[in-house]
N, C-alpha and C positions, 0 to 999 in steps of 0.2 A: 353332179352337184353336191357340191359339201352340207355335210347337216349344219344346221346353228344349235349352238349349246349355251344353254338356261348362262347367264352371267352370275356371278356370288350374289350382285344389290339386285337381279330382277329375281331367285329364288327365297333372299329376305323378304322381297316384297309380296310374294305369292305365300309364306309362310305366315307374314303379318296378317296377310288378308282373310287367311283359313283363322287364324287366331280368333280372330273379331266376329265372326260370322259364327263361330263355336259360340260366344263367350254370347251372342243376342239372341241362341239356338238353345243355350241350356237352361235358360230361367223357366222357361215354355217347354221345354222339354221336363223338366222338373214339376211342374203343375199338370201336365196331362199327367205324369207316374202318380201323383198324389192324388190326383181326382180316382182312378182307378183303384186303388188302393182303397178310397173311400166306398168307392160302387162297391168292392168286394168283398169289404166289411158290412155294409148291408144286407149284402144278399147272405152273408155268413149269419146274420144276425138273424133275419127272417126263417131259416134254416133252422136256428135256434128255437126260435115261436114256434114253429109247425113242431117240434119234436117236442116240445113241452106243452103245450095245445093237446096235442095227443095223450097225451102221458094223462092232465086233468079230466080228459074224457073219460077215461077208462076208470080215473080214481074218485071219482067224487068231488072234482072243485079243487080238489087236494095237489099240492106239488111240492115233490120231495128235494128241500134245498141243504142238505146238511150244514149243519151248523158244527166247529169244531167240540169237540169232547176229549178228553184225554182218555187215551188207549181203545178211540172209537177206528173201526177197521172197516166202517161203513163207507160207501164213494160218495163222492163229490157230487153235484147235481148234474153233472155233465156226466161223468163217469158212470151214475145210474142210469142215462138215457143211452146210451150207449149200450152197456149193460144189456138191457130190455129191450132194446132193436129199436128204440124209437129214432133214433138217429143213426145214419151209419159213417162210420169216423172212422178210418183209415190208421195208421200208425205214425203219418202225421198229426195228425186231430186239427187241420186247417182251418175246417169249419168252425170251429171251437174259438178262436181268437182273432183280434186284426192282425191284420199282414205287418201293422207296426211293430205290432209285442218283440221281433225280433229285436228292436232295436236295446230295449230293456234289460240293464246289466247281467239282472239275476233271473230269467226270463229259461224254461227248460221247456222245450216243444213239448216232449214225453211225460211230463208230468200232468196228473188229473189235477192238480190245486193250483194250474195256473190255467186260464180260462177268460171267456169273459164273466165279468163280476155279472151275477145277480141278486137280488131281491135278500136282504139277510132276515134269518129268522129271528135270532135272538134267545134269549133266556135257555139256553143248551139244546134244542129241541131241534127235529130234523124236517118237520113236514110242514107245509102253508098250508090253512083252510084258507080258501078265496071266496067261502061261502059268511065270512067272518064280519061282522060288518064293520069293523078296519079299514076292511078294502073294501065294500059293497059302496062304503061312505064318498071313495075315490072314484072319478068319472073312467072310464074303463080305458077313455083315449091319454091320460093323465098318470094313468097309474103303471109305474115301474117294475119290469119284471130283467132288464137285463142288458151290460152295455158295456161301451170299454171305461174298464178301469186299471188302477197298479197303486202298489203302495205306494208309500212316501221315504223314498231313500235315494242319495243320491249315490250310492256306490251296490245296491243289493236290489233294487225297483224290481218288482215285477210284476203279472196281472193274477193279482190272487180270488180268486172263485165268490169269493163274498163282497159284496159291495156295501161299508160302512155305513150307517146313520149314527144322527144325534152325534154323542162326541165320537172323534175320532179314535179309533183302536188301533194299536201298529201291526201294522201286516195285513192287516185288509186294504180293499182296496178304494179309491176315491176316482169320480171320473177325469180321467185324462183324455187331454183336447189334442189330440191326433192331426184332425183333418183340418188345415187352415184355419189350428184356432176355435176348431167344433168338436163336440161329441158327438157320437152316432149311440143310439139306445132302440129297445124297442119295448114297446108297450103291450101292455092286457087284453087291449084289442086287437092286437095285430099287427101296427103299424111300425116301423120305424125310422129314425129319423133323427136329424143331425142337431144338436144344439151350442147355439153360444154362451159361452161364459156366464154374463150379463142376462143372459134369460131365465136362468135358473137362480133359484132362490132357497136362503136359508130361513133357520127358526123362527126369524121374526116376518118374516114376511114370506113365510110358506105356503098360508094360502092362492098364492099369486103367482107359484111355480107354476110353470106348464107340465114339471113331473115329479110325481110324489110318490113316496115306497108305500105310505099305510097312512092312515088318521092316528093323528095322539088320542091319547087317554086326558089332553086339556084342549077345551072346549076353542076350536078354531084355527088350533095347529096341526101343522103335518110334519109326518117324519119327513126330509128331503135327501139332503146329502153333506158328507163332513169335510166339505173344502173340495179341493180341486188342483189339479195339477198340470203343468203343460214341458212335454219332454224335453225343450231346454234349458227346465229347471227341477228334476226329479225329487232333490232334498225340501221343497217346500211346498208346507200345506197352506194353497189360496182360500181363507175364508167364502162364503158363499153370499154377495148379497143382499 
């Protein structure tokens, strides 16, 4: 019995078919990777809490977030949990970052100053008291200790260890919306969790963020955050709000 062999129009027609079956397979295929991506930045991030969590128990309420200094040779907040054993991070440092930071121009695995942004101190100083009432003032589910961020450049982006307030500084970082348009953060209590855009709030209407770095020094505001960024537009800082 002779075999039958594929004709040219029924192998175009089998090639169309695979075409089309790809093309309604990959949007869905793209949305599981990015939900995953998210699950794995939280649980990076809760990773995070538990090592700094620790770290406050030991020290007094106290957590060592450095702030930059010229010709300071001291690590980064990540670098000193590390450091200390409170966290154990590989030569990767995975847990350290989202799995998106990759995509981030200026973005080097191996470096300590790039991280997830946390909690900045300010005024050159290296340690947060959270016994400060700053923070006492902020609801413990409310109050920001650490999440994804990246500067603001559209050719040099990347996730710098400090997370901005009040006006923006260049080279720190603001939060960028990763995950479908959300940020993933975690808080003082523990918990964390994804926010939109639209949920968070700037200077004028900071009491009404669902997350805040400290209480101001004027009666009703809170520090929040200096704009906002979303990876297919790295060069610009979105107001908050």
């Amino acid at each position: 019995m002779r075999q039958r062999l594929f004709t040219l129009i029924e192998l175009l027609v089998v090639i169309a078919i695979i075409t089309i079956l790809a093309a309604m397979l990959l949007p869905a295929l793209n949305k599981a990777r990015d939900r995953a991506r998210a699950t794995n930045c939280l649980n990076n991030q809760k990773q995070c809490y538990l090592a700094q969590r620790m770290y406050m128990n030991d020290n007094d309420e106290q957590l060592y977030a450095r702030e930059t200094q010229s010709n300071d040779s001291q690590p980064t907040w990540s670098g000193m949990l590390v450091r200390e054993k409170y966290i154990a991070a590989s030569t990767d440092r995975k847990a350290l970052f989202c799995p998106n930071s990759y995509q981030l121009p200026g973005f080097l695995p191996g470096s300590s100053y790039h991280s997830y942004a946390t909690v900045l101190v300010g005024g050159g100083n290296s340690v947060l008291n959270f016994k400060a009432k700053k923070f006492t003032s902020v609801k413990p589910s409310e109050l920001f200790l650490g999440g994804d961020g990246a500067s603001v450049s559209a050719t040099a982006s990347r996730p710098d260890y400090r997370m901005s307030s009040g006006n923006y500084v260049s080279g720190r970082s603001v939060p960028i919306y990763w995950h479908n348009k959300r940020v993933n953060m975690w808080m003082f209590d523990g918990h964390a969790a994804s926010f939109l855009f639209h949920q968070l709030r700037g200077w004028g209407t900071s009491k009404n963020s669902p997350v805040k770095q400290s209480l101001s020094s004027y009666a009703g505001y809170y520090y929040t955050f200096s704009g906002g960024i979303f990876p297919e537009n790295l060069g610009v800082n979105q107001p908050m709000p």
